[in-house]
C-alpha positions in Angstrom: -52.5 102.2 103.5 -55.3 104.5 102.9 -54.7 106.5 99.7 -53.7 110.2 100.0 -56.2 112.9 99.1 -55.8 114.4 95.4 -55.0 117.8 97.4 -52.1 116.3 99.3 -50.7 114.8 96.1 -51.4 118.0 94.1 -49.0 120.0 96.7 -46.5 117.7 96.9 -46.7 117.6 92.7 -46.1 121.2 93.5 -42.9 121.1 96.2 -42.0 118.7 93.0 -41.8 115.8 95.8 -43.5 112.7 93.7 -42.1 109.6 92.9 -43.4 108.3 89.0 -45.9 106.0 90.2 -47.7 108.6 92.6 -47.5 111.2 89.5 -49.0 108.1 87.4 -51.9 108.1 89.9 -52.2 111.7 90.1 -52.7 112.1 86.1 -55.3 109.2 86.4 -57.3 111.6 88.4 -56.9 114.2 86.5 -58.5 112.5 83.7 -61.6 110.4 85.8 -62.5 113.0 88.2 -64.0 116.0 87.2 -63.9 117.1 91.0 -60.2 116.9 90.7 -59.4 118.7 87.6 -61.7 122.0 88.9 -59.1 121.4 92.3 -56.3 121.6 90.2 -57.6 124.6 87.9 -58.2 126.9 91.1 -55.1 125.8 92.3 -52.9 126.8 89.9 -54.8 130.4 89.6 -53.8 131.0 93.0 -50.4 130.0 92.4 -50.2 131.8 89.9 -52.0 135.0 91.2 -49.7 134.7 94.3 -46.5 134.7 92.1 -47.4 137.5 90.7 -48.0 139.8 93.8 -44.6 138.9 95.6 -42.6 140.8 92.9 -42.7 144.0 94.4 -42.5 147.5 92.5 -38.9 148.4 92.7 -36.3 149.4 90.7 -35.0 147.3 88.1 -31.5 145.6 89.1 -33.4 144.4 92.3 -36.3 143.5 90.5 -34.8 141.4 88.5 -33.0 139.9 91.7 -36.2 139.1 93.1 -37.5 137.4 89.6 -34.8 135.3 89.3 -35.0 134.0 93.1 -38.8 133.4 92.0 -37.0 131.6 88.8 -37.6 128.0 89.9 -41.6 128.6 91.0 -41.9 130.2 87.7 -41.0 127.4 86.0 -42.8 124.8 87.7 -46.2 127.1 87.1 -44.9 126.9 83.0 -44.7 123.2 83.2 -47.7 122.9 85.3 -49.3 125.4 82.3 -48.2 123.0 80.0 -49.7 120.0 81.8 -53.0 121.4 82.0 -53.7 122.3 78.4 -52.1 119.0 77.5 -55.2 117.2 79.8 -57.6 119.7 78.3 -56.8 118.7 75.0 -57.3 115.2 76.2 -61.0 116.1 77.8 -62.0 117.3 74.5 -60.7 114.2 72.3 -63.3 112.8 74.6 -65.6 114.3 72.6 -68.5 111.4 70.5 -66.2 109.9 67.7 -67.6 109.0 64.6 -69.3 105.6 63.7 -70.0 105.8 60.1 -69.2 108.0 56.8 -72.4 109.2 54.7 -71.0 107.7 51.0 -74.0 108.7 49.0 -77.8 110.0 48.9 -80.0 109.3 45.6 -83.0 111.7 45.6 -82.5 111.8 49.4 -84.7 114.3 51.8 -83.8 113.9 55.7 -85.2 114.7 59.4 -81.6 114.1 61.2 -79.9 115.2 63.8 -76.6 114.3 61.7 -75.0 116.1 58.5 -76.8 114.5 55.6 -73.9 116.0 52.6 -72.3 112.9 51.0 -69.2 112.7 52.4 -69.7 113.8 56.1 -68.7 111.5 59.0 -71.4 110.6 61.8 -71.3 110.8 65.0 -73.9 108.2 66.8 -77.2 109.8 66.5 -80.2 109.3 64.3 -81.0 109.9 60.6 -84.8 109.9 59.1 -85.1 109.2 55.3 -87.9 110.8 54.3 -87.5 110.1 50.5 -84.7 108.3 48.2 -81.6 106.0 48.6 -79.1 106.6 50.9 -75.6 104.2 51.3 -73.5 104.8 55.2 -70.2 102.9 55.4 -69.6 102.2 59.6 -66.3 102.8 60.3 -66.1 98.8 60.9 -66.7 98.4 57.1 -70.2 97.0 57.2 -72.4 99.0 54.3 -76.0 100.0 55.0 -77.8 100.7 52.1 -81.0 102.8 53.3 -84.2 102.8 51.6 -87.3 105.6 51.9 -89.2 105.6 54.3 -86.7 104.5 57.1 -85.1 105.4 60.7 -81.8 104.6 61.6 -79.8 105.2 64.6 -75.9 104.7 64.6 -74.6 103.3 67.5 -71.1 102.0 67.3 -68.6 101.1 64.7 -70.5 97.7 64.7 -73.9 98.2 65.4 -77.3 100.3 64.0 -80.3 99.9 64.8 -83.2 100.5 62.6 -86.7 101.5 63.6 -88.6 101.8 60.6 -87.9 101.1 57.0 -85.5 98.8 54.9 -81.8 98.3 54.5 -79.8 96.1 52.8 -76.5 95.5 54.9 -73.1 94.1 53.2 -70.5 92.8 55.9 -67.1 92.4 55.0 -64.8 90.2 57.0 -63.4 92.9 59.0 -67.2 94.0 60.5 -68.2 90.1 61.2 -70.2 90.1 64.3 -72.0 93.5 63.1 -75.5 94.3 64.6 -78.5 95.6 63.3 -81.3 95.6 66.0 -84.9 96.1 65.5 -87.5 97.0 67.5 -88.6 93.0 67.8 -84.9 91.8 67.8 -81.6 92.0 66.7 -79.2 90.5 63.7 -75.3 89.3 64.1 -73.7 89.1 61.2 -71.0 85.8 60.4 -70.0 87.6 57.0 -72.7 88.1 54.9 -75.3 90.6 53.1 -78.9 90.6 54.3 -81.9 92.9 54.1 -83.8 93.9 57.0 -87.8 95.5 56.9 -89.1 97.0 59.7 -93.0 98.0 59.2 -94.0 101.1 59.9 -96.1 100.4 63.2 -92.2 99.1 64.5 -94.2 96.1 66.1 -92.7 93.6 62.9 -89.4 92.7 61.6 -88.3 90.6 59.1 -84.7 89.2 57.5 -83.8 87.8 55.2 -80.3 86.4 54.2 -78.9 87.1 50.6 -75.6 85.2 50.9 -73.7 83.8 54.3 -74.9 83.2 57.2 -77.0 85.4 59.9 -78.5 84.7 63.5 -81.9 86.6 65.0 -82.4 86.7 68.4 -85.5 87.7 69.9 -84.8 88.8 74.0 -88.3 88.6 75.1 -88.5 85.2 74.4 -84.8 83.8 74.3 -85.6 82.6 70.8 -82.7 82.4 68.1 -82.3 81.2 64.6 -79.8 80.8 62.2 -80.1 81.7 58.6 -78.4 80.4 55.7 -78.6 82.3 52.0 -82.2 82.9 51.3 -83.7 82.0 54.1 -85.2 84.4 56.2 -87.4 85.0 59.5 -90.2 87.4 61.0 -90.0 88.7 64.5 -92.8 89.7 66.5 -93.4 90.4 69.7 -94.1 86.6 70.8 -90.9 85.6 69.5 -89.3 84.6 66.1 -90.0 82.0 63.4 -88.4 81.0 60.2 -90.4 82.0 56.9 -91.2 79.4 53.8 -87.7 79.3 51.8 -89.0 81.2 48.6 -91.0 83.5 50.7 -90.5 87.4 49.4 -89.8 89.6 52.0 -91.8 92.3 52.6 -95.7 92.2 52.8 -98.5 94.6 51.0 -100.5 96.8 52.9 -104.1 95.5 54.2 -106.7 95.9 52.2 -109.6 98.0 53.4 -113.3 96.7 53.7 -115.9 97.7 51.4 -115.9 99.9 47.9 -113.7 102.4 46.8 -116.1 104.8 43.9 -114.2 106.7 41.0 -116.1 109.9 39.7 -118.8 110.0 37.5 -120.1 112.3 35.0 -117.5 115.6 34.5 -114.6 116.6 36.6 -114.0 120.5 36.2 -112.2 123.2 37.4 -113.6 126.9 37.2 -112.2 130.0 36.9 -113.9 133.6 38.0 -112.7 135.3 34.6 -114.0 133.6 31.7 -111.3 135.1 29.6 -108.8 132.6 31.3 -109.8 129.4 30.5 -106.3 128.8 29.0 -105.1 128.8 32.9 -107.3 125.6 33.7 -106.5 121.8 32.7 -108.6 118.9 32.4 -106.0 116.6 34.0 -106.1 118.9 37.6 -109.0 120.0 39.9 -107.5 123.4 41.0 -108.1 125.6 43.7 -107.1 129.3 44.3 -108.0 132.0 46.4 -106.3 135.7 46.0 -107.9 139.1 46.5 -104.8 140.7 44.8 -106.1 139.2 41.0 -109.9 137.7 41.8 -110.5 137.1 37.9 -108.1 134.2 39.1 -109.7 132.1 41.5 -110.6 128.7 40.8 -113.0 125.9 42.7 -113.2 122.3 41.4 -116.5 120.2 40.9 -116.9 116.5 40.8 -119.5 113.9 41.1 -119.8 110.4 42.4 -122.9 108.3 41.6 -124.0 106.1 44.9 -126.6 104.0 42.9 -124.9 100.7 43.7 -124.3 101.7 47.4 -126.3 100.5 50.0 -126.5 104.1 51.4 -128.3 102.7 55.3 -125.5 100.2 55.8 -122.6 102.8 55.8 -120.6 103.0 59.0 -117.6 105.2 57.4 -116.6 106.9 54.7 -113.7 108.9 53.7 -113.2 111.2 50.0 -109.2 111.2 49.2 -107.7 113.8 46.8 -104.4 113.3 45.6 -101.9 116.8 45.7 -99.9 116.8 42.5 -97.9 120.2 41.0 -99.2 122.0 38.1 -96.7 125.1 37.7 -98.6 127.4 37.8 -97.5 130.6 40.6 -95.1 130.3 43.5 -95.4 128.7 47.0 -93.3 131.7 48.3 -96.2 134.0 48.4 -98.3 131.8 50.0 -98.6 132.1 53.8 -97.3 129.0 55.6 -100.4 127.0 55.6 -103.4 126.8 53.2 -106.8 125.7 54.2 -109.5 124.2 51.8 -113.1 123.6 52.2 -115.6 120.7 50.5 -118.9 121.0 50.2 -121.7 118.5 48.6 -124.5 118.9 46.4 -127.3 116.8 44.5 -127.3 119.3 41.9 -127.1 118.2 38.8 -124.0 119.3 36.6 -123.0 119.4 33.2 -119.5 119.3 31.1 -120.1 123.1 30.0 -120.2 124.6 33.6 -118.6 127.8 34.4 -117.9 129.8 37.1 -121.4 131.3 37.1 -123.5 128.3 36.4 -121.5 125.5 38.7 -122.7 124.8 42.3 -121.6 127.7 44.5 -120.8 126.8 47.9 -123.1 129.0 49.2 -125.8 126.5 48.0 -124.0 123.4 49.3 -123.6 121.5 52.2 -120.6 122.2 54.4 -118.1 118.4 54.6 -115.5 119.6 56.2 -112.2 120.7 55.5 -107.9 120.1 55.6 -104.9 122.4 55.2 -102.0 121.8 53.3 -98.4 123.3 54.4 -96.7 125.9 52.0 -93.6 123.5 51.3 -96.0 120.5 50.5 -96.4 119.5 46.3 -97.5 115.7 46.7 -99.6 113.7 48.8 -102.7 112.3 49.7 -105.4 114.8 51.7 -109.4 114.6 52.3 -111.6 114.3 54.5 -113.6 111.9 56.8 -116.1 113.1 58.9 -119.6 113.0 60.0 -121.0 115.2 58.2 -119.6 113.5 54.9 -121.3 110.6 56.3 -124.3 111.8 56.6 -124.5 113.5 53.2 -124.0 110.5 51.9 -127.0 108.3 54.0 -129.6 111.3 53.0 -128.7 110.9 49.0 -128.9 106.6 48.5 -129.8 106.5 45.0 -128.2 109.8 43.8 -125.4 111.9 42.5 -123.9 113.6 44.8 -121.6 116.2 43.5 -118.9 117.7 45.5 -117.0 121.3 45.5 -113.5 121.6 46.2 -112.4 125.0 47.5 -109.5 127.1 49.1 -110.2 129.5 51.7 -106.8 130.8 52.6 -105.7 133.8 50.6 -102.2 134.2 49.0 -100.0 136.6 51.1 -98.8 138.1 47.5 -100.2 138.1 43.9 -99.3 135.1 41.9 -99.3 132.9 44.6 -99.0 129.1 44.0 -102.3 127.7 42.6 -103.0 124.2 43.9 -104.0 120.8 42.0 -105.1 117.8 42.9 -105.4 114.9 40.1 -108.3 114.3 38.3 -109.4 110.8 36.8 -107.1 112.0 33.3 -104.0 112.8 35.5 -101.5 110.4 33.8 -99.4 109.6 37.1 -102.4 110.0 39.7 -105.0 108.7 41.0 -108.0 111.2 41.0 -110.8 111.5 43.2 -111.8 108.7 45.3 -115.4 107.9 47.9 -113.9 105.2 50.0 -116.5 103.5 51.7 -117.1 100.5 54.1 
């Protein structure tokens, strides 16, 4: 028998003319069609519209008459009321549930499209720890203990997936069978703790058990393992394979071809009014720019010798400065991004340089140049271009000096000044001529 339409079974839900199973069949479509819950909605605003226009304006004893003869279709319209914000409550429990509770966050700063407080409950979507230790219990029980730099997405009660980074993930019997994937694989848990490390590229995975038992599988290929307490595999996009037993997980970073040069000879920032040499440091090379107090601005000289360098054979070369806070002013009257300018120079320079006597930029060759955002304190900047490489092809055999400088003007007086590590900097690095 071919089933009635969802209007037919509406009106005779209406003329209250339904056995139980057809009204079973007629909620079911109310809650898997959309189509049929907008039917039902108009529906019952004409009902209801129409109900209201056949009481007619007349005195009230036959008013009242004519409201209680309307007394049954008034009723049905207040159950049918009733029905409808009892399935709207049920389309909006449909709403994403969530996966996973945020326990803690050590020194944590995030790019997520989830609450990052301690406490807050996740909904599947993704959270970026940019730095720190973050912990995130899924709702199966399995503990994911996040470390800086890493991507994770939540997924389900019983499954992440992490795209960059490392996590350490403790599985209690109730979340056996959790899943962390990877972008070369996935994990299944058979009650364990293991770590996972995915490199930044996302192009290798490795895991590594820490008690229990694990399998990676690797789709591509079809390729599986099992893993036993610390043992642990790689994953790659060819397939999987098993590491040596007491291999560490985790791998260093590649190590560049060629030289990397630390400065020679002095390292000084300098400062338009000589009268405030208290406001410079030996362990930063500053840089400030502000028309609101000139006597204020600073530049930063600094020398590398290339005697040892085999100038003609260069094919690249990079200068790194390394952005550290010294204290001084605030980033809030800066405007939202700050350019700086280097220069070289053969000219030679001394430990007792001042603002007048240093190489002015004027006289130097332009580098090129990098911006820095206003919220930025740390991190690693420089340049790498041609014209740094050819600087350093006409000077084999020299000193070359170079002039750090900042172009951008604070928006306000006492603007943040900015500072880059010199070679005395006791958590730094300073300058570095990285060549190959």
């Amino acid at each position: 028998m071919k089933p009635e339409s969802f209007e037919t079974l509406l009106e005779r839900f209406l003329d209250q003319d339904l056995n139980e199973s057809e009204k079973t069949e007629l909620i079911d479509r109310l809650k898997n069609d959309p189509r049929a819950r907008e039917i039902y909605i108009t529906r019952m605003a004409i009902g209801a519209d129409l109900n209201h226009r056949l009481i007619p304006e007349e005195p009230l004893p036959q008013k009242t008459e004519q409201m209680l003869s309307f007394r049954p279709q008034f009723m049905l319209l207040a159950a049918t009321l009733t029905f409808l914000i009892g399935i709207f409550a049920w389309i909006h429990s449909l709403g994403p549930k969530p996966v996973a509770t945020l326990l803690s966050s050590d020194g944590a700063a995030w790019e997520s499209s989830l609450p990052t407080s301690p406490g807050s409950e996740l909904v599947p979507g993704f959270l970026k720890l940019k730095t720190g230790v973050s912990t995130i219990r899924f709702r199966s029980g399995a503990e994911v203990v996040l470390e800086a730099p890493a991507h994770l997405v939540l997924e389900t009660p019983m499954k992440g997936r992490l795209l960059a980074g490392s996590a350490v993930i403790d599985v209690p019997e109730s979340a056996i069978g959790f899943i962390m994937e990877t972008p070369d694989g996935y994990a299944v848990d058979h009650g364990t703790q293991f770590a996972v490390v995915v490199d930044e590229s996302g192009k290798n995975s490795t895991f590594e058990v820490l008690s229990g038992e694990i399998s990676v599988h690797h789709p591509p290929s079809g390729g599986a393992l099992h893993l036993f307490e610390n043992e642990s595999a790689h994953a790659a996009k060819k397939g999987v394979a098993r590491h040596d037993h007491d291999a560490e997980i985790g791998s260093l970073p590649e190590q560049p071809p060629g030289i990397r040069l630390n400065p020679t000879g002095p390292e000084v920032t300098v400062i338009r009014d000589p009268e405030l040499v208290d406001k410079i440091h030996p362990d930063f090379l500053m840089a400030k720019h502000s028309s609101f107090l000139s006597g204020y601005d600073r530049r930063s000289i600094f020398s590398f010798n290339l005697s040892e360098v085999k100038t003609a054979e260069i094919e690249s070369a990079k200068l790194r400065l390394i952005l550290v806070p010294c204290g001084i002013g605030f980033a809030a009257r800066l405007p939202e991004i700050s350019d700086f300018s280097i220069y070289g120079t053969t000219a030679n320079v001394t430990g007792s340089v001042d603002w007048q006597s240093a190489p002015k930029p004027e006289d130097a060759t332009p580098l090129g140049s990098f911006s820095i955002s206003r919220g930025q304190r740390t991190g690693s900047f420089g340049i790498e271009t041609p014209e740094l490489l050819n600087f350093l092809k006409a000077n084999r055999d020299r000193t070359v000096t170079f002039i750090l400088t900042r172009d951008t003007d604070e928006a306000k007086g006492n603007g943040m000044v900015h500072a880059f590590a010199s070679s005395s900097h006791p958590e730094a690095s300073g300058p570095s001529l990285e060549i190959q």
